[in-house]
C-alpha positions as CSV (number, residue, x, y, z in Angstrom):
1,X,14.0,8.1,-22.9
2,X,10.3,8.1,-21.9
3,X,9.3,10.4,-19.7
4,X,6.9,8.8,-17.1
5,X,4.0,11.0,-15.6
6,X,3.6,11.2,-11.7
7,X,0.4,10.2,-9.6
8,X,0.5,11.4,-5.9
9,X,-2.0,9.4,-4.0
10,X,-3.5,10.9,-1.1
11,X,-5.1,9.2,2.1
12,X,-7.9,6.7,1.5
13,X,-6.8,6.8,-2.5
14,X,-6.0,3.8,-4.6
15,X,-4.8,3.4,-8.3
16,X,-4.1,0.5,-10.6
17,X,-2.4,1.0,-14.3
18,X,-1.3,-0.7,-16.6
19,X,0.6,2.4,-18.3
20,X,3.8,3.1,-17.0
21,X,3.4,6.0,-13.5
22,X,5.5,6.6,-10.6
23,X,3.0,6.4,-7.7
24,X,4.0,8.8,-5.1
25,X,2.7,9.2,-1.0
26,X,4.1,10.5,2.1
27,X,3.2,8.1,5.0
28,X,3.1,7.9,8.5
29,X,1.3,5.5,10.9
30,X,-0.7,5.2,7.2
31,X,0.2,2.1,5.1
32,X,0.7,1.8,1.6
33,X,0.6,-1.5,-0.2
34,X,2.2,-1.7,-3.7
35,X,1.5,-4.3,-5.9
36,X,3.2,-5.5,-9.5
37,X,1.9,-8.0,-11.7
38,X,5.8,-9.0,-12.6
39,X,4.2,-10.4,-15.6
40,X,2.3,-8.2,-17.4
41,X,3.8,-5.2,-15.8
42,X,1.1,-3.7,-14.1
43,X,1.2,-1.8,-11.0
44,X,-1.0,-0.4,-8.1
45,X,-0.9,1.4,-4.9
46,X,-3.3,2.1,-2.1
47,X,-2.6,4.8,1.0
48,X,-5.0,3.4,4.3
49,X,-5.2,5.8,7.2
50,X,-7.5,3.0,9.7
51,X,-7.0,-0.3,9.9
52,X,-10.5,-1.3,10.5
53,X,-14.1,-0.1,9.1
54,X,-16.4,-0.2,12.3
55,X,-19.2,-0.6,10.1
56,X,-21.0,2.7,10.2
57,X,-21.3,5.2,7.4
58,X,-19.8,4.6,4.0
59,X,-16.8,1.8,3.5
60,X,-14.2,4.2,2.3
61,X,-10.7,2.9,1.5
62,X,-9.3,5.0,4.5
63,X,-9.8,1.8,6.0
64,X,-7.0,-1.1,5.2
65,X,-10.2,-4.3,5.5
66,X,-11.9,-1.8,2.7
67,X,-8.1,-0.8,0.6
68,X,-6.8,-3.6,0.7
69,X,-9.7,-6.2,-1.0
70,X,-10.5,-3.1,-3.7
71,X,-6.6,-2.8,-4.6
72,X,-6.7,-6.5,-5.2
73,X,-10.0,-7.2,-7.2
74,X,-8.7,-4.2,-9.3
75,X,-4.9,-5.6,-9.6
76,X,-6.6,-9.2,-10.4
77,X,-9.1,-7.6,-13.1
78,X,-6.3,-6.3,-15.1
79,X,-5.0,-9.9,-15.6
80,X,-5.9,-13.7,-15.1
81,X,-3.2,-15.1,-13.4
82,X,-3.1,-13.4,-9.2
83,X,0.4,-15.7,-8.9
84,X,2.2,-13.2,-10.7
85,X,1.4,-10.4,-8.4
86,X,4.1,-9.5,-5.4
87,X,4.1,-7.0,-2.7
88,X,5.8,-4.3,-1.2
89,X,4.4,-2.8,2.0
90,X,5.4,0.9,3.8
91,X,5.0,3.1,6.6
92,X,3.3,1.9,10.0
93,X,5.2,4.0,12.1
94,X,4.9,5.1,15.6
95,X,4.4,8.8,15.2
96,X,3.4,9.6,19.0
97,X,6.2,8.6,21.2
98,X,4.3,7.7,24.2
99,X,1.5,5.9,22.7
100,X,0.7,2.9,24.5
101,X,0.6,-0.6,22.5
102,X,-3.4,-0.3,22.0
103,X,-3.6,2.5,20.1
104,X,-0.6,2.1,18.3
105,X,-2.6,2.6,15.0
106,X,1.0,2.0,12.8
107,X,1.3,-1.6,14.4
108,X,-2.3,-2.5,14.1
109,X,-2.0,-0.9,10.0
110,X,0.9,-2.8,9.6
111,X,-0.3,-6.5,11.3
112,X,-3.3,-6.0,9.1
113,X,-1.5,-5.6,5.9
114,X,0.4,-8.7,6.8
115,X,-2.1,-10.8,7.6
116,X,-4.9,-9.7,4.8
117,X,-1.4,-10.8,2.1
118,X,-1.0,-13.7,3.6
119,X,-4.5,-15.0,3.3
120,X,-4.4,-13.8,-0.3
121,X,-1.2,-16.0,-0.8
122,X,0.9,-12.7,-2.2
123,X,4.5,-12.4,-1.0
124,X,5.9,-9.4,0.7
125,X,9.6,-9.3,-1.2
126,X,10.4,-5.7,0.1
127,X,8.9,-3.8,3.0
128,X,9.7,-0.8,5.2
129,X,7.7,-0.8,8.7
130,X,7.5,0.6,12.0
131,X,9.7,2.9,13.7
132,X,9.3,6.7,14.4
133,X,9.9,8.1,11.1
134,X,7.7,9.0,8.0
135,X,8.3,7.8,4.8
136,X,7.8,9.2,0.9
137,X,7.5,6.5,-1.8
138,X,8.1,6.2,-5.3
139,X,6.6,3.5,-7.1
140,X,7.5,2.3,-10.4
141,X,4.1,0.6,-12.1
142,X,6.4,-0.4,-14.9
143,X,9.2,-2.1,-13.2
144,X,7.8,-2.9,-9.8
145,X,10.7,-0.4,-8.1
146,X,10.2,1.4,-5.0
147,X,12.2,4.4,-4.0
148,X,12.3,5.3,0.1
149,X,13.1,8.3,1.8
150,X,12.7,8.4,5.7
151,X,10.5,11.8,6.7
């Protein structure tokens, strides 16, 4: 059995590989996206803190409207057909209790992700969102599996 190396990806990181990793994070109101070309086998993860960039200073994947196009021009320069590639989206959750909706920064991370898929036509087949708990992930570049444990 091949022993498969692992990648932990911190905060504004992002990887794409077509060699077989387990890509691992520990989320919170952070979002990870992973995506797996089912066809060609290829996978890649980002880890956003922000949903938005405001702009000002340098556009750094912390920021999901920066993450999320570089995952995907890398994920789509490994291959020529972006129909093959799925989704699986994590964390977003509520990690101060009395936040109020507005600066619910896990909601607004999460919407984002949604949204910023959706106009990319790539479907979400597995997700884990919201609520008050971290998360670690596991993610399997070579056969697209995630493995969840709740923080």
């Amino acid at each position: 059995m091949e022993v498969i190396n692992t990648t932990y990806i911190y905060s504004s990181g992002l990887i794409v590989s077509s060699k077989p990793l387990i890509l691992s994070t520990v989320l919170g109101s952070c979002i990870s996206i992973c995506l797996w070309d089912m066809k060609n086998k290829i996978g890649g993860m980002n880890h956003y803190m922000l949903p938005y960039w405001n702009g000002s200073g340098l556009a750094s994947p912390k920021y999901g409207n920066i993450a999320i196009p570089q995952l995907l021009k890398k994920m789509k320069a490994t291959q020529h057909d972006p129909g093959n590639i799925i989704a699986k989206v994590f964390g977003g959750a509520r990690m101060l209790k009395d936040q109020s909706a507005i600066f619910d920064i896990g909601h607004r991370n999460t919407q984002l992700a949604y949204e910023m898929l959706a106009a990319e036509s790539i479907k979400i087949i597995a997700e884990s969102t919201g609520g008050e708990k971290g998360r670690k992930i596991f993610f399997n570049t070579e056969t697209g599996e995630v493995y969840l444990k709740f923080l």
